[in-house]
N, C-alpha and C positions, 0 to 999 in steps of 0.2 A: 459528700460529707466526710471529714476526717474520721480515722476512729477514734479520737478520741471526745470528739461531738457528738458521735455516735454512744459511746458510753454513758455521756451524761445524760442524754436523752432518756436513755434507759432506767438509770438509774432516780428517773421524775415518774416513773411511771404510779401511781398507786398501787397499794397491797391488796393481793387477793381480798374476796371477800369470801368470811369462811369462818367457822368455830368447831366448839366443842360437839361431838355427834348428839344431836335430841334440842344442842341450843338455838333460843330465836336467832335473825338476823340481829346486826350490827343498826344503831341508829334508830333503830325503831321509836315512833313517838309516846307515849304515856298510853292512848286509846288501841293502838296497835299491838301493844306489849299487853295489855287487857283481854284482847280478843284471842291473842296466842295463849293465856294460860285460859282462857275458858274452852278455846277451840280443843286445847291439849286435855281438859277433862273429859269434853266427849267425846276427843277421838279413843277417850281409856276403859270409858264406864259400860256396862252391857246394858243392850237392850231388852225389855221385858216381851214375852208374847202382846201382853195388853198394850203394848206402844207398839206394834205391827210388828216384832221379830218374824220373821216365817212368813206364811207354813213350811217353808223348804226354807231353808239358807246353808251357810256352811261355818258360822264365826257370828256369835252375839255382838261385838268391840271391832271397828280397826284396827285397833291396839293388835288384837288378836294376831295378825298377817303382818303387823310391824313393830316389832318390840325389839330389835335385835342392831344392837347393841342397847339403844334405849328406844323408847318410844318414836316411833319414824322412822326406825331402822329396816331390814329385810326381815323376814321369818323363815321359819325353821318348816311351817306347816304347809304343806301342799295342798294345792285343788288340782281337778283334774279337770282338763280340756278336751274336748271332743269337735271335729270336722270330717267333710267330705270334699273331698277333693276330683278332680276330674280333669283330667290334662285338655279337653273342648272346653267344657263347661265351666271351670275352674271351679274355684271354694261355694261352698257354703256354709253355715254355723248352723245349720239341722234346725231353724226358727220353728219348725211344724212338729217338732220333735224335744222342745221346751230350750232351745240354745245349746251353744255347743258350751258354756260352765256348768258343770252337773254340783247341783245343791243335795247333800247328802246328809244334811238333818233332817228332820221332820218334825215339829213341834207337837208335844203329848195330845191338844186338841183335835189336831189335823188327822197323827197316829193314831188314836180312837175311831176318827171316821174312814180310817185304812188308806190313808196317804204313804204313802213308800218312797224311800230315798231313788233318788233319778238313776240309772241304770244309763250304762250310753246307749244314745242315738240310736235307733235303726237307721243306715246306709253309713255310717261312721269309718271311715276309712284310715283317722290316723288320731290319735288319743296319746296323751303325755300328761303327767303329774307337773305342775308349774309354781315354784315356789315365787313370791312377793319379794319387790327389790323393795331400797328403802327408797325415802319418797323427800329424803334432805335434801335443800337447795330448791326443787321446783317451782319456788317462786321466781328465783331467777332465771330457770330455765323459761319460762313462761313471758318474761319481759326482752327476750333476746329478740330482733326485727327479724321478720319475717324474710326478710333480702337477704340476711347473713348465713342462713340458713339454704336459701334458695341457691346462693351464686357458689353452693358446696355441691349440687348434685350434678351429674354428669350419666344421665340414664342410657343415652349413647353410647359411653367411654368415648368421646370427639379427640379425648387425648390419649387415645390408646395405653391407660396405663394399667389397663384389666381393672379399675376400678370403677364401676357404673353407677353408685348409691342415687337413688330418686327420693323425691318427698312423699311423704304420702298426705293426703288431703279428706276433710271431712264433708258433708253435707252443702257445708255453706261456701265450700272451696279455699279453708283455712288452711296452713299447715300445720300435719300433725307432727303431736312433738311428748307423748304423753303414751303409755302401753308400749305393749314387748313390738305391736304393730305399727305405733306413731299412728294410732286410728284417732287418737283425742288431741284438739285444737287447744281445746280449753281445760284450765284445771278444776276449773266446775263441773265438765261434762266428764270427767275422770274421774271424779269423786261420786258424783252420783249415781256410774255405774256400778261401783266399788259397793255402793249401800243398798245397790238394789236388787243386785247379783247374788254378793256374797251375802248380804242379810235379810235379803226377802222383803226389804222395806220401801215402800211406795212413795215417788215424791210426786209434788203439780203438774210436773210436765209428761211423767209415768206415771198416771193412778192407779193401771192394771195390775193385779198380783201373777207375778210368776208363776208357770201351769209344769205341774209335774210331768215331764215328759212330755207336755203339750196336752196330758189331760186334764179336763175340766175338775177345778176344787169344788169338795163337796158342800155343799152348807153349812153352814157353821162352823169350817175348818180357819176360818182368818175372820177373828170379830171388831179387830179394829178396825174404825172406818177411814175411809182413802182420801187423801194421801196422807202416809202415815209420819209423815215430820214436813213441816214447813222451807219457807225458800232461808227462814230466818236461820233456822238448823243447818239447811244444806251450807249456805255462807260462811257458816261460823267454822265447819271443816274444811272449808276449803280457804280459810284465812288460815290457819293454823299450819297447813303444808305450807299458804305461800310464803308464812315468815318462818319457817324452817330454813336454819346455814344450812350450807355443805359441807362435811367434815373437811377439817382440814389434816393435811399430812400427820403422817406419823413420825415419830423418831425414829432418824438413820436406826436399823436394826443392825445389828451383827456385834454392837462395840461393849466391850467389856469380856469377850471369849479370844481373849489372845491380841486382840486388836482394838486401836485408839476410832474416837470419834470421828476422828479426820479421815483414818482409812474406809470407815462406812459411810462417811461421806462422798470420797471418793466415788466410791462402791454406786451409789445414788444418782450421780451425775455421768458417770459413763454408762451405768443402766440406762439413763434416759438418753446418752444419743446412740444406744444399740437401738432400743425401743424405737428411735424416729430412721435409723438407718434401716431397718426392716421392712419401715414403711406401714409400721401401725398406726402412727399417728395421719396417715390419708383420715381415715376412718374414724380411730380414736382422739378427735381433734382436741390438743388439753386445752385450750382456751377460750371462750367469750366474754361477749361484753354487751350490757345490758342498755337498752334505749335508754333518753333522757325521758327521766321523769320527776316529777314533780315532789315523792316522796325520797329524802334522804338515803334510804334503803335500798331502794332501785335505781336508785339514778346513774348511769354509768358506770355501774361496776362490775369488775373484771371478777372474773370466776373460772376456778380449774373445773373440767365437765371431764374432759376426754371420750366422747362422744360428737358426732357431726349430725345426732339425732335424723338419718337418714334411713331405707331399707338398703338393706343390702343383703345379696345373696352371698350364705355361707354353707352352701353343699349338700346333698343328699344324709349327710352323715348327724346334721344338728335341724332337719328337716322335723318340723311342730304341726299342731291345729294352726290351723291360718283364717284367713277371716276374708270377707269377697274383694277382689280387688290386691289380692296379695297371694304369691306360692308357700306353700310349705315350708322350704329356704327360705324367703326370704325373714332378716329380723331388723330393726330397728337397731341401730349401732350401742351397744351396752355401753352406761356410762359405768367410766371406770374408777373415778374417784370414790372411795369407802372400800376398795376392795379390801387392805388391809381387815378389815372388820368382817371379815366373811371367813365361813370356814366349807363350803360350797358351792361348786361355780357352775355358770349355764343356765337356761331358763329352766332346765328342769333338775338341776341341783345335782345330773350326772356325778360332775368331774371333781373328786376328792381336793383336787387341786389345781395351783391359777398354772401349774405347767402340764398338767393333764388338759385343761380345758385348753391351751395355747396348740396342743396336736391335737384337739377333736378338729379347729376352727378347716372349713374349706372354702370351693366355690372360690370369692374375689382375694380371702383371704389366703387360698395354697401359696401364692408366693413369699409371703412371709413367713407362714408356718414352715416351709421347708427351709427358711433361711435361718430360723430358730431352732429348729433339728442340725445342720450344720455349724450351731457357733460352738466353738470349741467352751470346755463345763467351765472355765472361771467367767467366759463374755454373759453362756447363761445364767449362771448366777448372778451377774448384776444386772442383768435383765429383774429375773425375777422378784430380787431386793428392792429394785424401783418399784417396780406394779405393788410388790408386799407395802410400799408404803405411801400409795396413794389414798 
């Protein structure tokens, strides 16, 4: 092909699909745009005890864990996490021990009958604070084919490039694509853990209440009866993430301090082929494209992710609670678009900063971290100007 048939080609491509942070998708129909602003009030409003808050939870609202920049965004509040780990045996989440997410409320009913915030685990081997990413765009991530995803992992490294990222899969032998583990197939079974965890609230498929610690609640510590919101409820939150955009870029940063738009422009697009010359984009892959479907919104459209939504091992040194089936190291590849919008990086909000968090990263990722400790300060700066304004 010429290049310049090449060009044109290019230049037919459709535009990202993407908005304002908190705004629905693009296209959406009349009954769709309906369910997004009702789905957006409960994901805002608190739950009461008499609607099954508790007995333990740790956040009344979603909203609570995702306000940041707007509603669906990350948050500022940490839960903490707990595991055991065992280099034979591998992980466990301490099930016998109430899970490895410690629920540190206690609702006033429960507290009268001397329920106590969860304490970790006995046998807990590794425990970390884990702040909420935001949760824009997941509809689209959720409509990407299961093959696109699959013909990315390399658990072998077959191609010797030290990159090995594998899928991870659920119950039903889905791909996950959803948590810091890619443990969640579905954006319903990610929501519902989200409500049941963090809120202590019972759905049909989970009717049992959360046990402190694994011990038994006492009578009359949770009076609402189970399960405590319907399938009608759970739907309506999880319509609500799936027509969530993805933010889109931000404006070139730097221009109006000595320099034209054009120069942070610049700045912007050699950031981003340092960024692919690194070889982050193995990992942080910026592009998909969604099945055909039947709804204008999903149908084929292209989306910045920057993520291969795979595991990948990243070192002893960013090593978490893990879950069965997964090490320590390993994480689910961080989608990186919204980063601009963060003011802390990492699953556990360590790194002050995105060039802090760029030397914790190890494991499959030291060859690029060291080749980002080598670019001389103007390459990393446009590195970092790129990432600032995904």
């Amino acid at each position: 092909m010429a290049a310049g048939a090449g060009l044109a080609f290019a230049c037919t491509l459709p535009p990202y699909t993407e908005g304002e942070p908190g705004a629905p998708l693009p296209d959406l129909d009349e009954e769709q745009l309906r369910r997004f602003a009702e789905g957006q009030a409960l994901f805002n409003r608190p739950f009461a005890v008499a609607e099954g808050l508790g007995p333990i939870f740790n956040q009344d609202r979603c909203g609570s864990c995702h306000d940041l920049p707007t509603s669906g965004g990350h948050g500022a509040e940490p839960v903490v996490k707990a595991a055991r780990f065992d280099p034979v045996e591998g992980c466990t989440t301490l099930s016998e021990h109430g899970g490895d997410l410690l629920q540190q409320i206690v609702t006033e009913p429960a507290r009268a009958l001397g329920v106590q915030p969860e304490q970790t685990p006995e046998g807990a081997t590794i425990t970390a604070d884990i702040r909420a990413p935001a949760v824009y765009g997941l509809g689209l991530v959720a409509a990407v084919p299961e093959a696109d995803l699959l013909r990315r992992a390399d658990p072998d490294d077959t191609d010797a490039d030290g990159i090995s990222g594998r899928a991870n899969f659920d119950a039903d032998g889905r791909v996950g694509r959803f948590g810091r583990r890619a443990q969640h197939a579905t954006l319903r079974g990610f929501v519902e853990e989200a409500i049941r965890l963090e809120m202590g609230i019972t759905t049909p498929s989970r009717p049992s209440e959360e046990l402190p610690n694994g011990r038994p609640l006492p009578e009359g510590a949770d009076l609402a009866s189970d399960p405590e919101v319907d399938e009608a409820t759970l739907q309506l939150l999880t319509d609500y993430i799936r027509f969530l955009a993805p933010p889109r870029a931000l404006a070139a940063p730097g221009a109006g301090e000595g320099r034209t738009t054009t120069d942070a422009a610049r700045d912007l697009e050699e950031g981003a082929k340092i960024f692919d010359f690194m070889g982050c984009a193995k990992c942080h892959v910026p592009l998909f494209t969604t099945a055909a479907s039947g709804s204008p919104s999903f149908d084929r459209r292209r989306f910045r992710l920057y993520s291969d939504l795979l595991l990948h091992d990243m070192g002893p040194e960013l090593a978490g609670p893990c879950i069965p089936g997964t090490s320590p190291s390993e994480w689910k590849t961080a989608r990186l678009v919204g980063l601009g919008h963060r003011f802390e990086f990492l699953h556990d909000g360590r790194a002050p900063s995105i060039e802090d968090a760029i030397l914790l990263h190890g494991g499959e990722a030291t060859p690029s971290r060291d080749l980002f400790r080598r670019l001389a300060s103007d390459a990393r700066r446009q590195v970092l100007l790129f990432l600032q304004s995904l």
